[in-house]
N, C-alpha and C positions, 0 to 999 in steps of 0.2 A: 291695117297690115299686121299677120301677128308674128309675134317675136321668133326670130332667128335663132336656132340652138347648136352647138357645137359646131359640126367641121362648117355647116354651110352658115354659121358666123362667120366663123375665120375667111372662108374664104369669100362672101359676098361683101359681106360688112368691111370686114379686116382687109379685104385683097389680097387673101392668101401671102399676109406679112410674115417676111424671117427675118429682119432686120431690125431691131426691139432695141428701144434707148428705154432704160430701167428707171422708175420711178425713185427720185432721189431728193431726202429734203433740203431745200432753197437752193437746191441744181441742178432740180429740170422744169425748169420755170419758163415761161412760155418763149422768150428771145432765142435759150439755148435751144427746145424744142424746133424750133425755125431752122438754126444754123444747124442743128445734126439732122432734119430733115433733107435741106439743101445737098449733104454729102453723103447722102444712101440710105437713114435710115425709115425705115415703112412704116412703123407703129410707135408711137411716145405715149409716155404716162405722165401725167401728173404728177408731182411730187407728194410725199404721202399728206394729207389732211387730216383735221380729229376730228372728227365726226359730232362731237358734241358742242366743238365749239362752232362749226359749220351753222349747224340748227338754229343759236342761239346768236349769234352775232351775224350782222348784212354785212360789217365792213370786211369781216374775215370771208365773206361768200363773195364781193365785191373784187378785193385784192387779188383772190386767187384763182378764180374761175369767171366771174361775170365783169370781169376788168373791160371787157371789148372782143368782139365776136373777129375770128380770123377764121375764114377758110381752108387757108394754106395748113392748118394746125387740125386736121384730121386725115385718120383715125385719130381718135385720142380717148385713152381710160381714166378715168378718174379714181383714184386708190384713195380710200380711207382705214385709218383704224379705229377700231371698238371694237364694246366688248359687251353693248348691251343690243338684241334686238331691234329695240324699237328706235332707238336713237340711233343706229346703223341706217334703219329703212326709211327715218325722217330725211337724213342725211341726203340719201342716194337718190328720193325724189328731188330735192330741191337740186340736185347736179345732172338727174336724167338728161331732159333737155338741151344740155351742155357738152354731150360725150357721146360714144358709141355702146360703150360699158361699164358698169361701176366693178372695182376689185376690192375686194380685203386684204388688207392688209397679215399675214400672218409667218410674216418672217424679221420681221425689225429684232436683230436682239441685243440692241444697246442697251441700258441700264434705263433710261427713261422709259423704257417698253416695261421692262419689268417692275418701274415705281405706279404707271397707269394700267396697268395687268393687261396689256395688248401685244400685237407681234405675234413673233414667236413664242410669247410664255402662255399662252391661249392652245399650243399644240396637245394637250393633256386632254382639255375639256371637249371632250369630244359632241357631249349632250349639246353644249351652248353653242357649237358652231355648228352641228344640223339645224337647231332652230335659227341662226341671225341668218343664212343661206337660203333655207325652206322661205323662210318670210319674203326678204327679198327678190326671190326668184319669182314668187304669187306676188308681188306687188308692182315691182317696177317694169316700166317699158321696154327696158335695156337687160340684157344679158350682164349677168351675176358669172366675175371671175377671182379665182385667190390666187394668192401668192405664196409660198410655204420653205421653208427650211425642214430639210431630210432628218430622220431617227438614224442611232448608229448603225441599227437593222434595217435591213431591206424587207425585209417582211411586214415591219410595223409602217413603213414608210408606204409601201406598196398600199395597207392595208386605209393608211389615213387616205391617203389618194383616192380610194374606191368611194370613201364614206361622203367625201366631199360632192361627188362628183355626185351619186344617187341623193345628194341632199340638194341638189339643181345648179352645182358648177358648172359654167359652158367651155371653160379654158383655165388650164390651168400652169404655171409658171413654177419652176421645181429650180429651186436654189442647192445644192448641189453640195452644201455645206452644213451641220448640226450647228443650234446658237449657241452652241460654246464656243464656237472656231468666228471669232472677230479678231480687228487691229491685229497684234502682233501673232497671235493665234491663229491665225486664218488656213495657213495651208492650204491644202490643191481641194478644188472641187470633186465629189464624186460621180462621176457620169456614169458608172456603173448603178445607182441609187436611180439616176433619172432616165437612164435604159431601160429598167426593171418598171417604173411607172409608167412609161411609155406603153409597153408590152401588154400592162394592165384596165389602163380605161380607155373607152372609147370616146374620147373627148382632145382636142387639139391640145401638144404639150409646149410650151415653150422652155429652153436650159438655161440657167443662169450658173457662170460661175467658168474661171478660165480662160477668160474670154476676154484678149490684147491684140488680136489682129486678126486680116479677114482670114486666113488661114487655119486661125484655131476655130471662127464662125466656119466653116466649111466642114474640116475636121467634128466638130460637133454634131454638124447634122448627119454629117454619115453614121457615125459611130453609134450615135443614140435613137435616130430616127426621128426625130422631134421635129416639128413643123418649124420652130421659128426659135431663134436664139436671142438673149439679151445682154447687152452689157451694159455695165454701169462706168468701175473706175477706167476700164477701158475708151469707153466714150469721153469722161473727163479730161484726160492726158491726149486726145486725137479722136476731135469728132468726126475726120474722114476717117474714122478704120472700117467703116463698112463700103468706102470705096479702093478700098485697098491702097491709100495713098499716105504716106507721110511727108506731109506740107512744111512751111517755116512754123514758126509759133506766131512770127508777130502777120502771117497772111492771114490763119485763123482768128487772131484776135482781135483784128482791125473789122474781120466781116462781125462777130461776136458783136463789138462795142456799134455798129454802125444798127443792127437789130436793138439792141440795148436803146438807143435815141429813139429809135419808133415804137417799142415795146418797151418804156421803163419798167425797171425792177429796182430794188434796194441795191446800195452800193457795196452792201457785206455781198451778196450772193455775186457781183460781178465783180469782186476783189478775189474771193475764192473759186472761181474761173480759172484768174489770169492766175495764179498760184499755183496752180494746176496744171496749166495749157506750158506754163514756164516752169515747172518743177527743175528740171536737170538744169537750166539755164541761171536759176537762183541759185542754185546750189555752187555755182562756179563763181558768180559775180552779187556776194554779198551785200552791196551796196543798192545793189536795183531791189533786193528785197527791203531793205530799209526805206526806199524812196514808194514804193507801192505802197507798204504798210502805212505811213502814213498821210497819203495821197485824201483829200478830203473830199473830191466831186469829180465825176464820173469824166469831166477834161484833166482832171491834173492824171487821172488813170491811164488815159489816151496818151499824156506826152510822155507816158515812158517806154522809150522807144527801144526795142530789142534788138531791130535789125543792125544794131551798130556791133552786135557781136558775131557778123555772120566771118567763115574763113577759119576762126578757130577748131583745131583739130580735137577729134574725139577722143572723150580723156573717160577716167572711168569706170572703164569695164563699158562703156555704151557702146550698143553697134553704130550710132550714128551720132554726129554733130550734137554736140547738148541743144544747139538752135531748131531741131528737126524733131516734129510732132513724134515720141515713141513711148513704150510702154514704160510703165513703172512698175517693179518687183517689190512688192512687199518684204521689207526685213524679217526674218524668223526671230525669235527669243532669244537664239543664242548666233545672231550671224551679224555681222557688224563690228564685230570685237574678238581678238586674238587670247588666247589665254597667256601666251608667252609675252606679250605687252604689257600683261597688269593690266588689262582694263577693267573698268568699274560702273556701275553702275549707274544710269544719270544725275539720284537720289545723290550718291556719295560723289561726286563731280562738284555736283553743287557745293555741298560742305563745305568743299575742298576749296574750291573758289570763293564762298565767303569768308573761309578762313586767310585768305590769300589780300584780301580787298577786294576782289575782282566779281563785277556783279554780272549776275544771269541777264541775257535779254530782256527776258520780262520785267525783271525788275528795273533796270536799266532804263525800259520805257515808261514806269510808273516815276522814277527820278525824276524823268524828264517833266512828268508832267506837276508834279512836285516835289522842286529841288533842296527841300526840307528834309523831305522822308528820309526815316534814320533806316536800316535792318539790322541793326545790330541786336541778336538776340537778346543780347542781355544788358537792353535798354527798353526790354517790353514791358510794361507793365505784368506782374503776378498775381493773378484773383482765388479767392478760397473760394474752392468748389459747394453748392450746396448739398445738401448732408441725403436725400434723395434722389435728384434728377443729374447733377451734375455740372447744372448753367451755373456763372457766379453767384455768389450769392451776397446778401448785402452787409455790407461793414458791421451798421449797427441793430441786424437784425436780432429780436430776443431768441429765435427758433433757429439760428444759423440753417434760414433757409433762402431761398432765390424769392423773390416778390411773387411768382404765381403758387411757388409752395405753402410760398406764407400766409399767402390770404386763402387759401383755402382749409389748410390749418386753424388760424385765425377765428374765420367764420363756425366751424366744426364744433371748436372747444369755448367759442365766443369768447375770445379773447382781444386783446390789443399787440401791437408790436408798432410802436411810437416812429422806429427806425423806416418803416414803409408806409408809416400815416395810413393805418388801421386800425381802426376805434371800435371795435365791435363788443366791447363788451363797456366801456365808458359810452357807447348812443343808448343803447340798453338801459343800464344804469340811468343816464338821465330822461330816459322815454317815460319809465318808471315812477320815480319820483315824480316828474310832469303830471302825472294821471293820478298819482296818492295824492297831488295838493292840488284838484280840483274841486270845487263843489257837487254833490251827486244830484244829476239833475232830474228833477219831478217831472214824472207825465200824468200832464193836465188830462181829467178826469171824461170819462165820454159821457156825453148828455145822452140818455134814451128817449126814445120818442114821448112817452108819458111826465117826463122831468119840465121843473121849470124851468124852462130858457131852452127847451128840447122845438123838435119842429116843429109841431102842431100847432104850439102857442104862437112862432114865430109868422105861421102858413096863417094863424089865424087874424094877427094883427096885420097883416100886409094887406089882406081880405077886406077888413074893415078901412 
């Protein structure tokens, strides 16, 4: 059968999906994908994968994808990131099989994106992402889709969009945001940026960005035209928002935890669920966030039970009960804090609190786990920096350097430094002398064939 390409992907393959739960790492992992299926949404992603570690390791291809075959779990794309070709395309076969699509990843712009050169810090290279696309599109079974974060221009943005799409993109997902706008940066999505893409290829668009209830998914598709919309922290905080419903928390998270027992996952990814799914609700009742955090197995997470807060009135600024599935507003940089208050910054909070006696949560729970540990500044130990890189360096180093400076120093000028038990110029020294007081040894002479005791005589008495 051969390969499905753009709209009549989307629509044969995909079932003409507008309802798109966003590929999120260790949060759209296959339990959650079930429970936001259950409540409207048409298409899940994978959470992102790395592509090299996919190729190279079974138990990471096991965990994450070959865990156990569910039907109920498609459509489903599998999103990796990279940044080399070949280990994209190794990648994407070993997952074909398993999905509808494979995507690229090319919107992550968190700080680990840009220490493994992936995501969004890949939007420049335009040469290397024709060819990791071109390949994959000739190779694999499954339709080749990306992911992308917008330029501050619409023209360049327009223009990446085109490049993509003629390099064998079949769908494409437009984030709505430049990677400079994360956490507290984030600000409003541009749907003006993903109208303007829309306009431009002829390939199915999905929008990302904005997107906290079905209203604003509605509002989206009119506005920008786009076939299918995604959310992400929208989905976290009310996996029914694509049925237009906001539930209790603890209805959602009983169905959540009861997927969770048929489909295990790790307990960090279903603790950062219920954190989520209970944001506004922790935030009111302190102690149930203390009781969760250190909840040890997936029952002691079950027995904390929320519904015992239901009745209380909404406090806030919330349109609704803190107990009732709703969205959450990201803070701005400067919103949170009054300037007529004095407020300060969390940096200087802290200070201010160590100077006081009074320790931060965190540290609080490192106490707990070691009711030793001092923080009193100035009870930390003070190390002399070394004289090159920086790291300590050692007490009774000769070269006031760190041990990796030193010995390579050391070795360099073949020297000693006693202080890091490096002898490179005393092995030397006595290598030396070893070799001056030996004997010089003779090489015994070679007999030629005409010689006495050579072959001939030897060939001839063996003869006789």
């Amino acid at each position: 059968m051969p390969k499905l390409q753009g709209f009549e992907f989307w629509s044969r393959t995909l079932g003409g999906a507008r309802h798109v739960v966003a590929p999120m790492v260790d949060q759209s992992e296959l339990a959650w994908r079930l429970l936001s299926r259950r409540h409207g949404a048409q298409l899940c992603y994978t959470p992102m994968l790395h592509a090299q570690v996919f190729v190279r390791d079974a138990n990471y291809r096991k965990e994450n994808l070959y865990c156990e075959v569910c039907p109920e779990d498609r459509p489903l794309i599998v999103q990796f990131c990279a940044n080399d070709p070949e280990v994209f395309v190794q990648a994407a076969l070993l997952a074909q099989d398993y999905c509808d699509a494979v995507d690229l990843n090319l919107g992550c712009p968190q700080m680990i994106a840009k220490r493994g050169h992936y995501g969004a810090f890949l939007q420049e290279e335009w040469d290397l992402l024709q060819r990791m696309i071109q390949r994959a599109h000739e190779k694999l079974s499954v339709p080749v889709t990306c992911k992308i974060r917008v330029f501050p221009e619409i023209d360049k943005t327009v223009r990446y969009a085109q490049m993509l799409e003629k390099a064998g993109c079949q769908l494409l997902t437009v984030h709505g945001r430049t990677k400079e706008q994360k956490g507290p940066l984030s600000g409003t999505a541009s749907w003006e940026h993903i109208r303007a893409v829309r306009k431009a290829v002829a390939i199915p668009v999905f929008a990302n960005g904005n997107i906290q209830c079905l209203q604003d998914v509605e509002r989206c598709l009119r506005d920008t035209g786009v076939q299918g919309v995604m959310s992400a922290e929208g989905n976290l905080h009310n996996p029914a928002l694509f049925e237009g419903r906001s539930p209790a928390v603890w209805e959602l998270a009983e169905e959540y935890l009861d997927l969770v027992r048929q489909h295990p996952c790790p307990l960090s990814c279903v603790r950062a669920h219920l954190f989520k799914l209970w944001h506004h609700t922790l935030q009111v009742h302190q102690q149930l966030r203390e009781e969760l955090a250190k909840a040890k197995t997936l029952e002691g997470v079950a027995a904390e039970d929320m519904s015992r807060q239901e009745g209380e009135e909404p406090s806030g600024g919330l349109p609704f009960f803190h107990w009732i599935c709703q969205p959450y507003f990201r803070p701005g940089p400067k919103e949170g804090s009054k300037e007529n208050t004095g407020a300060r910054s969390k940096r200087a909070l802290e200070e201010e609190e160590g100077s006081a006696d009074v320790l931060s949560k965190n540290k609080q729970k490192k106490q707990l786990r070691n009711p030793h540990k001092n923080f009193d500044p100035s009870l930390k130990p003070k190390y002399a920096k070394c004289d090159q890189c920086g790291n300590p360096k050692g007490n009774r180093c000769v070269f006031n350097l760190c041990r990796g400076c030193c010995k390579k120093r050391a070795f360099r000028e073949t020297a000693d430094c006693p202080g890091h038990g490096l002898l490179f110029k005393t092995k030397l020294e006595r290598s030396l002398a070893w070799k001056g007081a030996q004997p010089q040894l003779q090489e015994p002479p070679q007999a030629g064939p005409g010689d006495p005791g050579g072959f001939p005589e030897v060939l001839g008495s063996a003869l006789a």
